[in-house]
N, C-alpha and C positions, 0 to 999 in steps of 0.2 A: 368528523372534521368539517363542522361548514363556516369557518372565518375563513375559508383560503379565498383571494382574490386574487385582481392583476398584482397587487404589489409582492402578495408573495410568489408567483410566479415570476417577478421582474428578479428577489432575489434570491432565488433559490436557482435560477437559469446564469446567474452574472457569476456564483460562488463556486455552481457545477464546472461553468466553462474554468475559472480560475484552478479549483481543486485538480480536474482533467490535464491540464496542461503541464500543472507541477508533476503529479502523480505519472504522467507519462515520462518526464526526466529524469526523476530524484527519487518517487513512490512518496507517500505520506499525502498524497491530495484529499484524502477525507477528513485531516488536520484543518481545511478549510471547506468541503461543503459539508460536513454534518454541523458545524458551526451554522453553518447559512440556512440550512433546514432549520434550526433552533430559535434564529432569528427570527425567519417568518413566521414563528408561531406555531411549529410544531413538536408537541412534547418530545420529550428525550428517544422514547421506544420507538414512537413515529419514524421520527427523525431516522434515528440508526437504520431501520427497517428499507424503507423511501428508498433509503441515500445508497443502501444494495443495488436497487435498482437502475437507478441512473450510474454507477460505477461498474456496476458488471459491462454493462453497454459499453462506457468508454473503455474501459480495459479489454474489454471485446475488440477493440478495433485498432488498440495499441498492440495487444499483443500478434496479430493477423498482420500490420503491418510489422513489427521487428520481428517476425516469421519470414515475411516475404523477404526483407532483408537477410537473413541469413544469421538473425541474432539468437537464436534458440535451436541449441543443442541437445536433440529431442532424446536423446538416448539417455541422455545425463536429466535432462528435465523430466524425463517419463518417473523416475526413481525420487526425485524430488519432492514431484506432484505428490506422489501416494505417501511417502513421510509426511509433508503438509499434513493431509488429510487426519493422518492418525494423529499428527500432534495436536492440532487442530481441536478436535473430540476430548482430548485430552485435557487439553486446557480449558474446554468449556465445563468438563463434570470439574477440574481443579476449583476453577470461580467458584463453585455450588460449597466448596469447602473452606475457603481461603478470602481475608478480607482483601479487598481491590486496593483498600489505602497502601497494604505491605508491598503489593507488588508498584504502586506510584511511588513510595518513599523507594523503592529500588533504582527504578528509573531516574531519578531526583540525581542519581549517582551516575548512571551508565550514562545519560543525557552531555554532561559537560567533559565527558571521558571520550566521548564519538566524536565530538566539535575538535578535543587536542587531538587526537587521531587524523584528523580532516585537515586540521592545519599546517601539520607535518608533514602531510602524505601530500602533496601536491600532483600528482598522478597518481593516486587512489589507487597504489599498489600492481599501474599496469606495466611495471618493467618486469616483473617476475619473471622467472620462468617455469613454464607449465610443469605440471607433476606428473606420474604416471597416471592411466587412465583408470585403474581401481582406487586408487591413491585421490585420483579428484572426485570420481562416484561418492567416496565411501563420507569424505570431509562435505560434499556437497551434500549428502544425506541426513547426518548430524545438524547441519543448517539449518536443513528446511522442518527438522524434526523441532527442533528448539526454539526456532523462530517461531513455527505453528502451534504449538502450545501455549508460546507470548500471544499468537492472534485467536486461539480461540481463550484467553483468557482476561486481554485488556484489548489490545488490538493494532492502536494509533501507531504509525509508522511504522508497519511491518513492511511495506516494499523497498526501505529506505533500507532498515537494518537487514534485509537479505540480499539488498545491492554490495553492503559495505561487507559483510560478512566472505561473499561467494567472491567477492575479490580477493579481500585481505587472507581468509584462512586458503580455498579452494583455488586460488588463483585467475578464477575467471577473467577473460576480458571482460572490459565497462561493459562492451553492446551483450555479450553472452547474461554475465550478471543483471542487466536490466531485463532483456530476454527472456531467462527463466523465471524471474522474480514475478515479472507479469503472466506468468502461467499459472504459477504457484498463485498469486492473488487471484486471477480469473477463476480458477476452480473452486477455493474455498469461497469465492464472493458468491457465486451460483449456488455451491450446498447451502450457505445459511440465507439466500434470497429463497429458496423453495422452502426451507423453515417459518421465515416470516411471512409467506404467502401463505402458507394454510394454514396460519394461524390470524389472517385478516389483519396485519398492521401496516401493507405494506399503501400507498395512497397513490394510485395506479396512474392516475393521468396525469400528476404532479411530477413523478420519479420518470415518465417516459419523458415530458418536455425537457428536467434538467438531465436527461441519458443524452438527448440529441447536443446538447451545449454540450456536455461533457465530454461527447463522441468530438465534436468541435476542437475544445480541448484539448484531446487529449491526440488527436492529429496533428496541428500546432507543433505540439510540445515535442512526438517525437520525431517534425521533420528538424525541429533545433535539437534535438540533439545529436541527428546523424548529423547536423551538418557541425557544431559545438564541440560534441563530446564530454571531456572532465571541463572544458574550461567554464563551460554552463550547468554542469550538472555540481561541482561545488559550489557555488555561491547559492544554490535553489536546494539543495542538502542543509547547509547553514543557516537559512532558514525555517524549512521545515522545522528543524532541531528548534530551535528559537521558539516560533510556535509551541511546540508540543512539549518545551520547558516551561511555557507559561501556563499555559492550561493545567498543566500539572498540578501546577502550586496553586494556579486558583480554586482546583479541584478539592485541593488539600483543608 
């Protein structure tokens, strides 16, 4: 890679800090910096590779800070993490098998079904009342198993869909669902950041400048949303969603 210059360093720092900010409210912030990576001129695998890098960092410091907070519920997120993982694995040999377009023509569906969900739900399911405690392990398992399989098989907006999910089905509160979702990303982000590292794609002083925007970020993002909540985390849902319905289709 030797086209990188100031200019791609000016956007691949401006798209990390954007993607970080969102991804710390809503999850989906790689719906805008693997876009930014692309722009400056980094092929696709680059790109994807890189953008581990700098996203493990910010999500690093997202999820340390809605730790400190009291937003991750480690007994319940310990269980989740290792679902991820295996689903995860799973859904990466699934790709090796299965065309990408069947599972975007899916999404094409589930995409504008989450937005009327979102529209309805105006507090995004946080009146519930909590369920028993094996009762929320076992639905918050399921989640992270099913969701992980979506992320090691296409990927975009999985912290988004285990936000809406660990509410809607598991009952989470917002902060808990954000909480674990960013543990769940932080893990599988670091196993396939050491895949692409020994496999040399990843473009080392590129991915540490946009880590530190991103860490920026993605700080930002979750001091609005402790102070926010649902009333900032829907309209930054909505468009994620938006985003990552267009791409689809342009993908298509």
């Amino acid at each position: 890679m030797s086209n990188i210059n100031l200019l791609t360093y000016i956007i691949v720092c401006t798209t990390t800090f954007l993607g970080g900010f969102v991804d710390a409210i809503a999850g989906g912030g790689g719906l805008i910096s693997i876009p930014g990576y692309m722009i400056a001129g980094l092929p696709a695998h680059y790109a994807i590779a890189t953008n581990k890098l700098s996203a493990s960092m910010g999500t690093a410091v997202a999820t340390f800070k809605l730790a400190k907070l009291g937003h991750i519920p480690w007994k319940r997120a310990f269980f989740c993490i290792i679902a991820a993982v295996v689903g995860g694995s799973t859904g990466a040999r699934l790709a090796l098998l299965v065309s990408a377009d069947l599972f975007k023509r899916i999404m094409l569906v589930i995409i504008p079904l989450t937005a009327v969900y979102l529209s309805m739900n105006r507090s995004m399911g946080e009146e519930k009342e909590p369920l028993g405690k094996t009762q929320t392990i076992v639905r918050a398992v399921i989640i992270a198993m099913v969701v992980g399989v979506y992320d090691g098989f296409y990927g975009p907006g999985t912290g988004t869909f285990l936000i809406l999910l660990l509410m809607g089905a598991a009952h989470f509160s917002l902060g808990d669902a954000n909480g674990t979702a960013k543990a769940i990303n932080l893990t599988t982000a670091i196993s396939s950041l050491i895949v692409y590292l020994l496999n040399g794609k990843v473009i080392i002083m590129l991915g540490l400048a946009g880590g530190i925007t991103g860490i920026v970020g993605n700080y930002i993002g979750v001091t609005y949303f402790e102070k926010k909540g649902v009333k900032i985390v829907r309209p930054v849902m909505f468009i994620v969603l938006a985003i990552f319905f267009i791409r689809i289709i342009s993908e298509l």
